[in-house]
MIRO-569271 format. One record per residue (C-alpha): residue in three letters; x, y, z. Coordinates in steps of 0.25 Angstrom, whole numbers. Example, Ala and Ser with C-alpha at 12.3 -4.5 7.8 and 13.67 -1.06 7.14 Angstrom:
2
<site><resn>ALA</resn><east>49</east><north>-18</north><up>31</up></site>
<site><resn>SER</resn><east>55</east><north>-4</north><up>29</up></site>
//
This chain:
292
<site><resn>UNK</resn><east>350</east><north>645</north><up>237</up></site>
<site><resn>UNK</resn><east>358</east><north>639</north><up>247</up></site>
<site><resn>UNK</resn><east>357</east><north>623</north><up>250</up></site>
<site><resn>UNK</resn><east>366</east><north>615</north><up>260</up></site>
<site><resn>UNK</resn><east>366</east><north>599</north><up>264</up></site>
<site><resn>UNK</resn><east>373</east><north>600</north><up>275</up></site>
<site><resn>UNK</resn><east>370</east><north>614</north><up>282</up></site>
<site><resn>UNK</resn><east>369</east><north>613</north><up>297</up></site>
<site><resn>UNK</resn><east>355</east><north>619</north><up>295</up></site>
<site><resn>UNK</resn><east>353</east><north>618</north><up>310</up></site>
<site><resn>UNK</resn><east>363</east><north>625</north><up>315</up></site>
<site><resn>UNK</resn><east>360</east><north>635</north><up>303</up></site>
<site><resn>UNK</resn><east>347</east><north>639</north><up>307</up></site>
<site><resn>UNK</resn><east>344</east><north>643</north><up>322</up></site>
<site><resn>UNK</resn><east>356</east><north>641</north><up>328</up></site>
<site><resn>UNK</resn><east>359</east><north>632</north><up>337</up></site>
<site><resn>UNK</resn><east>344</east><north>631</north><up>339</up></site>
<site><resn>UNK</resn><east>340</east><north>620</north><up>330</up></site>
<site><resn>UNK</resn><east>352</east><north>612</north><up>330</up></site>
<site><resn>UNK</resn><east>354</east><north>609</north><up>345</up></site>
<site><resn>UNK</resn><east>336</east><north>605</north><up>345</up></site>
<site><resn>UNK</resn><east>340</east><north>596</north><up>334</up></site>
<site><resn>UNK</resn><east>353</east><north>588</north><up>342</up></site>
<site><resn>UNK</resn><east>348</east><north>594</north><up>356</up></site>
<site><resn>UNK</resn><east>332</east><north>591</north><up>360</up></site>
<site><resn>UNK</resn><east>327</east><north>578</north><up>363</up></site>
<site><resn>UNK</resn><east>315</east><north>574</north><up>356</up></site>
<site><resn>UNK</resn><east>312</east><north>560</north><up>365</up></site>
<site><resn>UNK</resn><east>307</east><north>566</north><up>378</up></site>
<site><resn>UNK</resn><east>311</east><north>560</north><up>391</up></site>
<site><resn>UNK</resn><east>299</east><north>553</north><up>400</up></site>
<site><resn>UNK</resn><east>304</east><north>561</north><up>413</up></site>
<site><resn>UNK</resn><east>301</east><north>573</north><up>406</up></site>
<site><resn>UNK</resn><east>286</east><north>570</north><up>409</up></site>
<site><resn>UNK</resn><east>287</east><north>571</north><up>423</up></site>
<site><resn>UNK</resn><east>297</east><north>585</north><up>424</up></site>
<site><resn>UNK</resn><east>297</east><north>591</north><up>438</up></site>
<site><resn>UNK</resn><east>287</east><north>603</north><up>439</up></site>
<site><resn>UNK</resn><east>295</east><north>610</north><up>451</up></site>
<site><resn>UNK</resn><east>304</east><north>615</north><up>441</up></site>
<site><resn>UNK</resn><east>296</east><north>625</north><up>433</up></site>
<site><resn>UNK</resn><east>299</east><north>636</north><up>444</up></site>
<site><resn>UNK</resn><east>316</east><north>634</north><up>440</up></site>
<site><resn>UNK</resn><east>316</east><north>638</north><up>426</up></site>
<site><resn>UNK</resn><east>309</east><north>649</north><up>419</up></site>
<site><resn>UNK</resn><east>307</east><north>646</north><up>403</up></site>
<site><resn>UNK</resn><east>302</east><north>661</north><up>394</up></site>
<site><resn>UNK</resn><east>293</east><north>658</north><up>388</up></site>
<site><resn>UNK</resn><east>287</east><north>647</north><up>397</up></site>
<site><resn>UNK</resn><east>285</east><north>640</north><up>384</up></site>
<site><resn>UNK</resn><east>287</east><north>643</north><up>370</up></site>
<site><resn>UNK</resn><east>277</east><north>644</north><up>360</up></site>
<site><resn>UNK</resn><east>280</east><north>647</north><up>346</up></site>
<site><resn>UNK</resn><east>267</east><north>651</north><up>342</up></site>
<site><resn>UNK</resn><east>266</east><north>661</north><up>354</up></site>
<site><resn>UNK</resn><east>264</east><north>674</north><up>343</up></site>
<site><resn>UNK</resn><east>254</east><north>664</north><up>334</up></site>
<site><resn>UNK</resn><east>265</east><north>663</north><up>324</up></site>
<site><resn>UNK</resn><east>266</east><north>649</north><up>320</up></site>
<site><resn>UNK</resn><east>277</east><north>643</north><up>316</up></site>
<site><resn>UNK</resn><east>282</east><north>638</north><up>302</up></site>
<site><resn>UNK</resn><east>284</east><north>621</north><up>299</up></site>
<site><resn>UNK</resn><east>301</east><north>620</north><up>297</up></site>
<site><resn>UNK</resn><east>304</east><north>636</north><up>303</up></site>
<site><resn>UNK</resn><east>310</east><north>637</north><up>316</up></site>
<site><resn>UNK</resn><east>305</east><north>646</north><up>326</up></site>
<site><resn>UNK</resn><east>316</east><north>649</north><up>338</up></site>
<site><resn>UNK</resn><east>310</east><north>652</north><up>352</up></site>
<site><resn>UNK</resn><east>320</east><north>656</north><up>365</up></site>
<site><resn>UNK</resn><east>317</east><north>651</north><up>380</up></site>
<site><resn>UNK</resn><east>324</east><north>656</north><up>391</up></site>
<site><resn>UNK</resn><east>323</east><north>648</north><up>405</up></site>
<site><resn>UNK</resn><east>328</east><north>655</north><up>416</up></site>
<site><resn>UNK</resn><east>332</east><north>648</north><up>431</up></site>
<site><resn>UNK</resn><east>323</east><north>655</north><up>438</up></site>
<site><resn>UNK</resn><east>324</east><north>650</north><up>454</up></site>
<site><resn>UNK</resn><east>334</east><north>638</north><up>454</up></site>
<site><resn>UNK</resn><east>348</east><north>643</north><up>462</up></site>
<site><resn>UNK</resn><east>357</east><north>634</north><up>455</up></site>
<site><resn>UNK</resn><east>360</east><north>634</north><up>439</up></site>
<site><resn>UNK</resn><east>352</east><north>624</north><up>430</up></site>
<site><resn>UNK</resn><east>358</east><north>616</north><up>420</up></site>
<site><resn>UNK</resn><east>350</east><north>617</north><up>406</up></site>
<site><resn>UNK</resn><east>353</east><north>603</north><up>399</up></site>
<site><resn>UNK</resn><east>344</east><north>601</north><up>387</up></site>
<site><resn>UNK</resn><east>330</east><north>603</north><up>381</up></site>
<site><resn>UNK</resn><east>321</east><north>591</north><up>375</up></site>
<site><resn>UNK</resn><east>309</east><north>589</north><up>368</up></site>
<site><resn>UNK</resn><east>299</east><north>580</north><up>361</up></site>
<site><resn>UNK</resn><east>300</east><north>588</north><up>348</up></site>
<site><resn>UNK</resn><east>303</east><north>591</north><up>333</up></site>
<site><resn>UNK</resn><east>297</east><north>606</north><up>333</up></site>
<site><resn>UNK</resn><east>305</east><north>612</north><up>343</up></site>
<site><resn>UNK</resn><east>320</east><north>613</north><up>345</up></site>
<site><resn>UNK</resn><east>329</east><north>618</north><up>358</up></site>
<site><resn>UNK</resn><east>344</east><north>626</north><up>359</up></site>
<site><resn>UNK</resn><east>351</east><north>622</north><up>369</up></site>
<site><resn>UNK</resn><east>349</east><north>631</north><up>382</up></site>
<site><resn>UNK</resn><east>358</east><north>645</north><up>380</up></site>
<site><resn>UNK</resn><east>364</east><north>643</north><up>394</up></site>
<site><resn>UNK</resn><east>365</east><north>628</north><up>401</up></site>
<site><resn>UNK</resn><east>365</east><north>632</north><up>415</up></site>
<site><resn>UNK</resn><east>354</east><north>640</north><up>422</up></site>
<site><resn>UNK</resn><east>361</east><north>649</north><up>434</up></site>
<site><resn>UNK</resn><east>350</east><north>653</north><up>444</up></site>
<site><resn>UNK</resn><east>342</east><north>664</north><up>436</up></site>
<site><resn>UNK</resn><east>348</east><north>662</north><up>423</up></site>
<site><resn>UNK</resn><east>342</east><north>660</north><up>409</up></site>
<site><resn>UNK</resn><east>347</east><north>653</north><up>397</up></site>
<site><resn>UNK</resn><east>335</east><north>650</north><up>384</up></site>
<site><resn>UNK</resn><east>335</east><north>640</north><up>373</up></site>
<site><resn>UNK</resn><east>327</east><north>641</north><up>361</up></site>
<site><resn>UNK</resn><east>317</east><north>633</north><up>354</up></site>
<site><resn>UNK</resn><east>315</east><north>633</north><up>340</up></site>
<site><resn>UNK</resn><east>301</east><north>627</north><up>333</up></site>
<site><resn>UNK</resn><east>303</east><north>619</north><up>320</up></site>
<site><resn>UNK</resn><east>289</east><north>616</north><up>317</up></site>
<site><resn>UNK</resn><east>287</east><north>602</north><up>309</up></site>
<site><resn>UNK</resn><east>273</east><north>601</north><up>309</up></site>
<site><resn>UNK</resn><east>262</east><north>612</north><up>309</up></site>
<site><resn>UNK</resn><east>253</east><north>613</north><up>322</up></site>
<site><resn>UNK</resn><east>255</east><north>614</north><up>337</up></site>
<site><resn>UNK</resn><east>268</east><north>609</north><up>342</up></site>
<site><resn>UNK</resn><east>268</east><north>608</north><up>358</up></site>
<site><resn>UNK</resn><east>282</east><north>603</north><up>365</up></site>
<site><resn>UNK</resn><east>287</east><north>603</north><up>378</up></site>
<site><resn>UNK</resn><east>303</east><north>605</north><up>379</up></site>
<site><resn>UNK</resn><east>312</east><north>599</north><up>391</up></site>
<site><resn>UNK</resn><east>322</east><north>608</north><up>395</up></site>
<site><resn>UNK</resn><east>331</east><north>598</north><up>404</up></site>
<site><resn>UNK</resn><east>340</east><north>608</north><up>416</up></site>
<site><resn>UNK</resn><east>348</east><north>601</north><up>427</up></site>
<site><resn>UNK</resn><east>334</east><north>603</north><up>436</up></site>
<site><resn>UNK</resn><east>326</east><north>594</north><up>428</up></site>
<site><resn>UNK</resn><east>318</east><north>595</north><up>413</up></site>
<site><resn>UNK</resn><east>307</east><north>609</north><up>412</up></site>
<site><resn>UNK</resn><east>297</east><north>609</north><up>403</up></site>
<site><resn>UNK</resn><east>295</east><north>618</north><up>390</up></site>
<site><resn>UNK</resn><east>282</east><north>620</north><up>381</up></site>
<site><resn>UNK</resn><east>285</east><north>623</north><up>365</up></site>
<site><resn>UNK</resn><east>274</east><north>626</north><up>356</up></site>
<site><resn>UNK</resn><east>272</east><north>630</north><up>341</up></site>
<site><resn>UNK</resn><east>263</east><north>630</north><up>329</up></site>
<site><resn>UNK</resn><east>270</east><north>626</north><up>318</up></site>
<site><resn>UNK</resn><east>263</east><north>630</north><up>302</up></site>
<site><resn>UNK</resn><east>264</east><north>626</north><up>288</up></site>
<site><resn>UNK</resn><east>279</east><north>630</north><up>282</up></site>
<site><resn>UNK</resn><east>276</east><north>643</north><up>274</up></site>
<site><resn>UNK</resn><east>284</east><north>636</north><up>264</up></site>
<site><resn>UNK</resn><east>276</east><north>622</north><up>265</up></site>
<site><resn>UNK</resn><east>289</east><north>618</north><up>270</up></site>
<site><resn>UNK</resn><east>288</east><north>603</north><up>281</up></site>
<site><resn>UNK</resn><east>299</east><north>594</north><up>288</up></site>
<site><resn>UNK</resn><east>302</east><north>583</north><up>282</up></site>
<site><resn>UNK</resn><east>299</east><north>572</north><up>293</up></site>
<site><resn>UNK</resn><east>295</east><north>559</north><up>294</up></site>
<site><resn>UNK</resn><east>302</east><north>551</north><up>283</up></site>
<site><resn>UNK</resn><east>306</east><north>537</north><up>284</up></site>
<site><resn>UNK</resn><east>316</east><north>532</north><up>274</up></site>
<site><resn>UNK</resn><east>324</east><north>519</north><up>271</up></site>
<site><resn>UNK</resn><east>339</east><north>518</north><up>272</up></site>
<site><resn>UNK</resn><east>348</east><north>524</north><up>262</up></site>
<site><resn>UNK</resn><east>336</east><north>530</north><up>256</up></site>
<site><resn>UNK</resn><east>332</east><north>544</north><up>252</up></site>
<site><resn>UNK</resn><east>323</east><north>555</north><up>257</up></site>
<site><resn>UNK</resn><east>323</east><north>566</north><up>248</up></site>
<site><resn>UNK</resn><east>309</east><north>576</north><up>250</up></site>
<site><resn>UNK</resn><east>308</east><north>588</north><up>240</up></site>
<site><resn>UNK</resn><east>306</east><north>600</north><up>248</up></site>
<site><resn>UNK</resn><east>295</east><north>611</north><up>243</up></site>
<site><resn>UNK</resn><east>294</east><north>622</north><up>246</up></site>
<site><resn>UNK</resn><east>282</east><north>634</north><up>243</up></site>
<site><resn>UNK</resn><east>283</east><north>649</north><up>242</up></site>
<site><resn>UNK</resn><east>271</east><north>656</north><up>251</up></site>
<site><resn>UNK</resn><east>278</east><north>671</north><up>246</up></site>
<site><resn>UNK</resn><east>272</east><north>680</north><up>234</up></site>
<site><resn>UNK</resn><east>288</east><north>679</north><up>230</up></site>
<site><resn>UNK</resn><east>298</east><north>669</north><up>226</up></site>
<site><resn>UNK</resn><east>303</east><north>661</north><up>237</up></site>
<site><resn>UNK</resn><east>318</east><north>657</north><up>236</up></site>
<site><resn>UNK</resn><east>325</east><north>647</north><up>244</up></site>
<site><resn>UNK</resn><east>339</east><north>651</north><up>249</up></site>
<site><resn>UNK</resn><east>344</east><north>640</north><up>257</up></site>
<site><resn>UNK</resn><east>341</east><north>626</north><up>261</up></site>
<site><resn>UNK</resn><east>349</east><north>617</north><up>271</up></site>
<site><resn>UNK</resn><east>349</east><north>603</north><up>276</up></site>
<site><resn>UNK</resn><east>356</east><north>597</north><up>290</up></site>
<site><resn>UNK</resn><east>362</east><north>586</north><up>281</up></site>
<site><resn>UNK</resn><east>362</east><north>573</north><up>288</up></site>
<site><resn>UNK</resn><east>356</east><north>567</north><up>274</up></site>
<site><resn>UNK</resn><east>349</east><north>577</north><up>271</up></site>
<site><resn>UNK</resn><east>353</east><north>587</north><up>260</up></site>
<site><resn>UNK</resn><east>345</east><north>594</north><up>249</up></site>
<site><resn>UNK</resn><east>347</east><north>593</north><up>233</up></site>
<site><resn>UNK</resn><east>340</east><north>598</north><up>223</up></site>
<site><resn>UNK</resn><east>323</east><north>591</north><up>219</up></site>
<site><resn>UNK</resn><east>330</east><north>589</north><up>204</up></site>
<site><resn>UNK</resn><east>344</east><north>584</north><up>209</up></site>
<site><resn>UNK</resn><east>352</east><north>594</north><up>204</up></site>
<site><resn>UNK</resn><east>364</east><north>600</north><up>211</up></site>
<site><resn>UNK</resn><east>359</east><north>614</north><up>210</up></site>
<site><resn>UNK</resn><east>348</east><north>622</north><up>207</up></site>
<site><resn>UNK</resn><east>347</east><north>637</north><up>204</up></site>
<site><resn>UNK</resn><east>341</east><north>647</north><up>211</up></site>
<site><resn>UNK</resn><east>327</east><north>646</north><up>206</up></site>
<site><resn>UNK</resn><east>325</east><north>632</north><up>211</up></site>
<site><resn>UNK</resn><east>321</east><north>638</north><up>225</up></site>
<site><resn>UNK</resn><east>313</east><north>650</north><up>222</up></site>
<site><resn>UNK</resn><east>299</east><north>647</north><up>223</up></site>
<site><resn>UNK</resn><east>288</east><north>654</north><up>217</up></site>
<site><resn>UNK</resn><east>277</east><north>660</north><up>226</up></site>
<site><resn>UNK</resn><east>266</east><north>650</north><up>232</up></site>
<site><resn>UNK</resn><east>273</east><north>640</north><up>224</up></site>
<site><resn>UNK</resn><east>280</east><north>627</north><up>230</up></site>
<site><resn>UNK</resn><east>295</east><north>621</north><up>224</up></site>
<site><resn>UNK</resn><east>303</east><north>609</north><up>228</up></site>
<site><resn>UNK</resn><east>315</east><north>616</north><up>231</up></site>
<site><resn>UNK</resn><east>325</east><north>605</north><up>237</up></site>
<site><resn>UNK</resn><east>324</east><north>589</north><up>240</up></site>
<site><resn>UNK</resn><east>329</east><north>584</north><up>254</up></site>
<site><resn>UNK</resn><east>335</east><north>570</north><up>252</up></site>
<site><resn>UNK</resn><east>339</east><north>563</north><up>265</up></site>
<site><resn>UNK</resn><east>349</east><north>551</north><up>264</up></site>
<site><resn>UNK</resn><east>344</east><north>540</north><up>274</up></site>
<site><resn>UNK</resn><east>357</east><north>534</north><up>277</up></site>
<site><resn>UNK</resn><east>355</east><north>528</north><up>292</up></site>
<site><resn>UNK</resn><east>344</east><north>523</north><up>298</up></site>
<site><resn>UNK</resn><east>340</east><north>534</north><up>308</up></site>
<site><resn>UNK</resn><east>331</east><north>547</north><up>309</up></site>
<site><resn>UNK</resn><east>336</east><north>558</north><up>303</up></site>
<site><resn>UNK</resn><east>334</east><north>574</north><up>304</up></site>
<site><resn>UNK</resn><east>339</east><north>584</north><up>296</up></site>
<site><resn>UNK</resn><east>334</east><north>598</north><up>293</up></site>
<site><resn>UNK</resn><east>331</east><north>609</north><up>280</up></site>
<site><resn>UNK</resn><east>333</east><north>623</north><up>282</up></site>
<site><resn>UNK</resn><east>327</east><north>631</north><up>270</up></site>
<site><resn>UNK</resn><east>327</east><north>646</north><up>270</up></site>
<site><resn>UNK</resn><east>319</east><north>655</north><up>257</up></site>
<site><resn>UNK</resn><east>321</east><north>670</north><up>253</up></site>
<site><resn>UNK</resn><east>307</east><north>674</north><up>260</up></site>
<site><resn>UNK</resn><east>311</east><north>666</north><up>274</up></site>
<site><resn>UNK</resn><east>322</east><north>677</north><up>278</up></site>
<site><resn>UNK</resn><east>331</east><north>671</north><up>289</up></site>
<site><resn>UNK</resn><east>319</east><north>659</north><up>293</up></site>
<site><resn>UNK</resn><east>321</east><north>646</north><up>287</up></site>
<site><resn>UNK</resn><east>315</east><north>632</north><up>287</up></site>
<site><resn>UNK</resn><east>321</east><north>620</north><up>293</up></site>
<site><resn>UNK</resn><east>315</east><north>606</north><up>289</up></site>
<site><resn>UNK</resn><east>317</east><north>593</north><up>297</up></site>
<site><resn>UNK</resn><east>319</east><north>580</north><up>289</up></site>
<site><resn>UNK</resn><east>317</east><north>569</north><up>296</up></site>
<site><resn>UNK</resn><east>320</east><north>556</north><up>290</up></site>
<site><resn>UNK</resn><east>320</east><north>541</north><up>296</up></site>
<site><resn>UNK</resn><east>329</east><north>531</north><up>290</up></site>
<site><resn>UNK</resn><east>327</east><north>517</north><up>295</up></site>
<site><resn>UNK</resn><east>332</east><north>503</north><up>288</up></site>
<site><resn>UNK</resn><east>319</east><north>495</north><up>292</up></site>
<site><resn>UNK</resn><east>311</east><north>488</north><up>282</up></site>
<site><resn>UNK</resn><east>297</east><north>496</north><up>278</up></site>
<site><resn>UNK</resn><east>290</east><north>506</north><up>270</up></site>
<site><resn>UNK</resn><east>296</east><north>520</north><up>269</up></site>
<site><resn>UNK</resn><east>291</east><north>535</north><up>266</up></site>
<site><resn>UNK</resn><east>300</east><north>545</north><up>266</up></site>
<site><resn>UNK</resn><east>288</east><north>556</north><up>265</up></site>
<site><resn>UNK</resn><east>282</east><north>559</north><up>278</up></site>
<site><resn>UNK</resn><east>272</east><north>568</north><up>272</up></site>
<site><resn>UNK</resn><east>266</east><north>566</north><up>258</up></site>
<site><resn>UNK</resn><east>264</east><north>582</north><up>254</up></site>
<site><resn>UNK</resn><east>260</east><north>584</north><up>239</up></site>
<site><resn>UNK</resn><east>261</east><north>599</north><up>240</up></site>
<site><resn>UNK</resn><east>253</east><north>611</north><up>234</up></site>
<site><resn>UNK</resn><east>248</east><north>603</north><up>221</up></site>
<site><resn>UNK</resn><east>239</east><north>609</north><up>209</up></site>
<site><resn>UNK</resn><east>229</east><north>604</north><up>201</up></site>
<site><resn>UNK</resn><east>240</east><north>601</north><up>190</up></site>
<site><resn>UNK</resn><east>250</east><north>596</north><up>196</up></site>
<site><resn>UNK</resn><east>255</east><north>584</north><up>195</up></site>
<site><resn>UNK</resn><east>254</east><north>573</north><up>204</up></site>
<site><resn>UNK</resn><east>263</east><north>572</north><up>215</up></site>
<site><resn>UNK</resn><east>269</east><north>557</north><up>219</up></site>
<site><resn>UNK</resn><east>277</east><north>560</north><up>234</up></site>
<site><resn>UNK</resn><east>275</east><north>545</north><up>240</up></site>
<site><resn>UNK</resn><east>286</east><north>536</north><up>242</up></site>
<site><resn>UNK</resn><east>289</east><north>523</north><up>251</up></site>
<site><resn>UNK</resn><east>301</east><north>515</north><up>252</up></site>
<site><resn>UNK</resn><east>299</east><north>500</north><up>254</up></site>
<site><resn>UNK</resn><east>309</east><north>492</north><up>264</up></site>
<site><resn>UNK</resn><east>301</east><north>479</north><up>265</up></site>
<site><resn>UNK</resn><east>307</east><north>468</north><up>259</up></site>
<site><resn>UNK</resn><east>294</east><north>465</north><up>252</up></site>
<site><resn>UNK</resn><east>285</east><north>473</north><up>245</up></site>
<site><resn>UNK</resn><east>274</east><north>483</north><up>250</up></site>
//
């Protein structure tokens, strides 16, 4: 089992896709983009006209990325085109940057979109690839389904200053065999991984996990040490998974203002039995200066 704080999981996984969508697409969308010119569509060529993920009926996986490539050809304009950026309005797909910046008349160049689904459902998007002519339009759609291994983001949390968001992360075997974990990553940023009993290691047998069973195998604590949002992500990888991982956004707000705070954006009681014991996963933080 390999962990790392600090890895540049990002970079590690689908290289450079992932990392340039992450510092590279826009998620606020200019209003001009509502009123594009529609005399431009005979200039560019984009294969496949638009991408759908779910074209084959294969729906993808909550936290497993999925890589799609475009290729847009200059199809009639005489003078090169500059290809300056691509922008959206969403958290479920992510853009490289264009393999070749300038378009010559006739030429090609493709960038590829990978889908990170967050959510299960329908997800319909519209990218803005923005050229030197003026911004074309670009329709992305998926399905995104449950996490085989019941895996989900960790999005929504709002935390005090100098507090603490520390979520256990579980994880369930779908296989007749035993599942072992092999690595785990974090992006850092204060985020990094310990232990769910605090100890400095663990052996082997802490992330092997019986079939149809579920195991808390790590706990995420995040430091909220300025006031801002912050994003980080948790690569995972298992023995059955081959080269496919998942990634995990964590997405944290740290604010100073007075108020009541959750750091759980979802209350999820798991898988429980009849014996089991009950499970307590509520907590709020109180800022006022007065009782509540």
């Amino acid at each position: 089992m390999v962990i790392h704080t600090m890895a540049p999981i990002i970079t590690q996984t689908i290289k450079p896709i992932v990392y340039i969508a992450v510092n590279h697409i826009n998620y606020m969308r200019d209003e001009s983009m509502d009123s594009l010119p529609s005399d431009l569509s005979h200039i560019l060529r984009f294969t496949p006209e638009s991408l759908h993920f779910h074209q084959q009926s294969v729906h993808r996986s909550i936290g497993i990325p999925f890589v799609e490539k475009v290729m847009v050809e200059n199809i009639e304009n005489e003078n090169p085109i500059q290809m300056l950026s691509i922008s959206g309005n969403t958290v479920h797909f992510h853009c490289s940057f264009f393999e070749d910046k300038v378009l010559e008349s006739g030429g090609n160049t493709t960038f590829e979109v990978v889908f990170l689904a967050r959510t299960e459902g329908p997800v319909n998007n519209t990218l803005y690839i923005h050229t030197s002519l003026g911004s074309f339009q670009y329709r992305v759609t998926a399905i995104g389904v449950e996490n085989p291994f019941r895996l989900r983001p960790f999005i929504g949390a709002k935390v005090p200053i100098n507090s603490s968001y520390a979520p256990l992360i579980h994880i369930y075997n779908p296989h007749t065999s035993t599942l072992q974990l092999t690595e785990m990553y974090t992006t850092g940023g204060g985020l990094h991984l310990e232990l769910p009993n605090g100890e400095p290691e663990g052996l082997r047998s802490l992330w092997q996990i019986a079939p149809f069973e579920t195991k808390t195998i790590m706990r995420a604590n995040f430091l909220a040490r300025s006031e801002k949002n912050h994003t980080s992500y948790i690569r995972i990888k298992t023995n059955s998974s081959d080269d496919q991982f998942v990634i995990l956004p964590v997405e944290v707000e740290v604010s100073s203002a007075p108020g009541i705070y959750s750091p759980i954006d979802l209350l999820d009681f798991g898988v429980m039995r009849t014996q089991d014991e009950p499970r307590v996963i509520a907590k709020v933080y109180n800022l006022r200066p007065r009782f509540v």
